[in-house]
Residue, then its C-alpha position, 0 to 999 in steps of 0.5 A: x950350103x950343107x946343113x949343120x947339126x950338134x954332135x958329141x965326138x970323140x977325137x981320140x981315146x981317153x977319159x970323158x973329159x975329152x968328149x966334145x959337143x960340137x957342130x958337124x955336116x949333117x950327112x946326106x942320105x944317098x939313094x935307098x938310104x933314110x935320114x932319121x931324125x934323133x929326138x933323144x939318146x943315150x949313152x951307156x957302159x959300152x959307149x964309155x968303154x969305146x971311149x976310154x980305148x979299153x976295148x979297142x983290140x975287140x972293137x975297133x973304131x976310128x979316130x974320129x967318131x960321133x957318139x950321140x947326135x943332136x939337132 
C-alpha cells in the first residue's frame, strides 16, 4: 500500500485560486537518494510567477507540479 502526504499542486497556469491542497503518493526514494521530511515551507514572489504562466517562456515547468508539501 503507498503512502500518502498533503501537497499544494497546480494543474494548470492561472490565479491563486486555482491552487489545491490535496492528497498525493508520497515518492519513494530510489538508491542514493534520501526522502526529507518537510516540517514547514513557504511560498514566494516567484512561486506566484510560476503559477500565473508569467514567466513561462524563461521557466518552463509542467502541467502538473507541486509547489509545498506537507505530511
Amino acid at each position: 500500500m503507498m503512502t500518502t502526504m498533503k501537497a499544494v499542486h497546480i494543474h494548470s497556469y492561472g490565479s491563486p485560486e486555482i491552487i489545491t491542497y490535496e492528497n498525493a503518493l508520497r515518492p519513494e526514494p530510489s538508491e542514493g537518494e534520501v526522502l526529507i521530511r518537510v516540517q514547514a515551507a513557504g511560498v514566494n514572489s516567484i512561486d506566484w510567477k510560476i503559477c500565473s504562466g508569467k514567466i513561462k517562456p524563461i521557466f518552463r515547468t509542467s502541467k502538473y507540479s507541486i509547489l509545498i508539501i506537507k505530511k
